[in-house]
N, C-alpha and C positions, 0 to 999 in steps of 0.2 A: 272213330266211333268207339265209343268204350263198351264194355263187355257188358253184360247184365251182372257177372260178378263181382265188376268194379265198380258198379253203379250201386249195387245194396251196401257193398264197402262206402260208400261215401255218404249213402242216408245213415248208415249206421253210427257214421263218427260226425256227422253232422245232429242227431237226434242226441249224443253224448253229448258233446257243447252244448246243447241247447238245455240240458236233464243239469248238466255242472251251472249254468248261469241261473236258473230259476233257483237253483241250491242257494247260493249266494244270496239273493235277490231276498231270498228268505228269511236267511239270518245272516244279516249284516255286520253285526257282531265277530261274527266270527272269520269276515273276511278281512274285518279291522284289524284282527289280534294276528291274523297272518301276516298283512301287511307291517302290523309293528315290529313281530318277530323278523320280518324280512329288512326290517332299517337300517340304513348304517349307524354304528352306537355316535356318532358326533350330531347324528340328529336326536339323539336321545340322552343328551346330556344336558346338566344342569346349567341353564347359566351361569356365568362367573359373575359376581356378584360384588360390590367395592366399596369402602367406605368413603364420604369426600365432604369435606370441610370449609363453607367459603360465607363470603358474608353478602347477602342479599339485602339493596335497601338499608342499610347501616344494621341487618339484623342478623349477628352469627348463627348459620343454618348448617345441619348435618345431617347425611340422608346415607339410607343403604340401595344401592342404586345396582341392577346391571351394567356392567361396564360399554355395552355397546347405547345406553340413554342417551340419547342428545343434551344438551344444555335448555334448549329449548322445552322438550319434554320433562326437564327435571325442575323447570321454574312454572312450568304451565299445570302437568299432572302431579307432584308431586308438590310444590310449594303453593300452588293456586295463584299465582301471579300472571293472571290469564292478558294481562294487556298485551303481552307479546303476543303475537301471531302467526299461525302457520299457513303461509301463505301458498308459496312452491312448494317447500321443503329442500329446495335445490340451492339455496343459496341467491338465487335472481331476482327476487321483488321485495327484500329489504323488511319486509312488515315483520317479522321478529327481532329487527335490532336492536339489540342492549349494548350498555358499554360495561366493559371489565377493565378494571383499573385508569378508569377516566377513555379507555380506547374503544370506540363502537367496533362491534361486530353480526354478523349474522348468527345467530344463537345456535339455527338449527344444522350449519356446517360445523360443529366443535361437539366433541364426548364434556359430559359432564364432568365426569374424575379428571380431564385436564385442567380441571381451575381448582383444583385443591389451594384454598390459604388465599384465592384472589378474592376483590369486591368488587362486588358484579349491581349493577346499578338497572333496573327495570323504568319502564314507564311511572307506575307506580311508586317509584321512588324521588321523582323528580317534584309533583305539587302532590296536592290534593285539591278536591274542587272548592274549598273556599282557604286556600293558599297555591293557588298557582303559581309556577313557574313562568318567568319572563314568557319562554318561549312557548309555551302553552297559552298563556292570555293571547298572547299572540297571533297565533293560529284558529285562538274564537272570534277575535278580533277582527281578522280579514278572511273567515271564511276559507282556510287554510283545507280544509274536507269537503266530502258531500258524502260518502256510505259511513265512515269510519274507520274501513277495518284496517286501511295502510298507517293512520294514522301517530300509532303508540310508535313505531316505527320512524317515522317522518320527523317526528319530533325529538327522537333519542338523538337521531342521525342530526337532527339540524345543531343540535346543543352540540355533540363531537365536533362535528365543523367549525364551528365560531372557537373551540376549544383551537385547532389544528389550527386555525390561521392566527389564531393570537401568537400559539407556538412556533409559528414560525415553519409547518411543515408545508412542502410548495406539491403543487397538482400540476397537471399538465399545461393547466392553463397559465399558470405562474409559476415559475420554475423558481423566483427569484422573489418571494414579498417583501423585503425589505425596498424594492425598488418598484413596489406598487402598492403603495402603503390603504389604500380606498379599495375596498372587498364590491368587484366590478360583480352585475349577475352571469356572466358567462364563467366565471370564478364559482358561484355558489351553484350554479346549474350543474357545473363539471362535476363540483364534489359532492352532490345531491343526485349523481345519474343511478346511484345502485337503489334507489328505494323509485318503487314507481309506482304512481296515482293513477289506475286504471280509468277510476273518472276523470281523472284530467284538469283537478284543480292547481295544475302546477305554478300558472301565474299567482295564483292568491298562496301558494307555498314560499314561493321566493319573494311575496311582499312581507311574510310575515318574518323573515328570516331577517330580511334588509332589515329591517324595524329595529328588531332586538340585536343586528352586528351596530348598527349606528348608535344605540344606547351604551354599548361596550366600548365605543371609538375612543 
């Protein structure tokens, strides 16, 4: 049982918290300026900031960028080349896929300043709507979508594909194309698993794909 003298001691240091928090409460400001002064200085430093050079689209582009920008973010916020999409951000559902030097990639797993001097190929760079791309007619054609938004993506990604098997690069499914010369769909499903159509037009993805590898045959 505590004393009566312990007990005024505790309202006493308890009515002080309570006199220091309405302090606060009051002027905000100056609990900011506390907290800033209390930061560590690497939270309080400038970003490092980079020059980087590459060709978007056939169009030599140069930006001054924080070095930590994604690629993504630097074709989306900074160039307006909004077709790419941010879907995860994690690199799992493919709808920001562009190709850099003919090779698809997920945009938003790579820094911008690593493609210094590359060309980097968008949606946007493939048709336009009254010059489409094989593989974009394609995709209007059999209903290849239903929301849209995987789409810029799906289509980057299908063009890479038809690229890799021409070249001769082998997947899991075909370790070996030179001795499976006819691009089977368990083939283009395999190399078509990193982009995913939450709707689920995948049958009409892989018919539009078929189409446009049989045009190429």
């Amino acid at each position: 049982m505590p004393s009566s003298r312990e007990s005024e001691l505790s309202r006493r240091d308890l009515l002080l918290v309570a006199a220091a928090s309405a302090a606060v409460a009051a002027n905000p400001s100056t609990a900011e300026a506390q907290t800033a002064a209390g930061a560590p200085a690497a939270m309080l430093e400038t970003p490092a900031m980079s020059r980087v050079s590459f060709t978007v689209n056939g169009t030599a582009r140069e930006l001054t960028l924080d070095t930590r920008t994604t690629l993504l973010d630097a074709l989306r916020e900074h160039l307006h080349f909004t077709g790419s999409k941010k879907g995860c951000d994690h690199g799992q559902c493919g709808a920001c896929t562009v190709m850099v030097g003919g090779r698809r990639i997920n945009s938003c797993l790579t820094l911008a300043v690593m493609h210094e001097g590359d060309d980097v190929t968008t949606i946007e760079g493939l048709g336009a709507p009254k010059s489409l791309h094989p593989m974009q007619a394609a995709f209007v054609k059999h209903d290849g979508y239903q929301c849209g938004y995987c789409t810029p993506g799906q289509i980057c990604s299908a063009v890479a594909v038809l690229d890799e098997i021409k070249a001769g690069v082998p997947s899991h499914v075909s370790a070996d194309l030179a001795a499976q010369p006819q691009v089977t769909a368990a083939e283009l499903r395999e190399r078509m698993s990193g982009n995913i159509c939450r709707c689920g037009a995948y049958s009409n993805i892989l018919d539009a794909i078929t189409e446009v590898a049989g045009r190429q045959a």
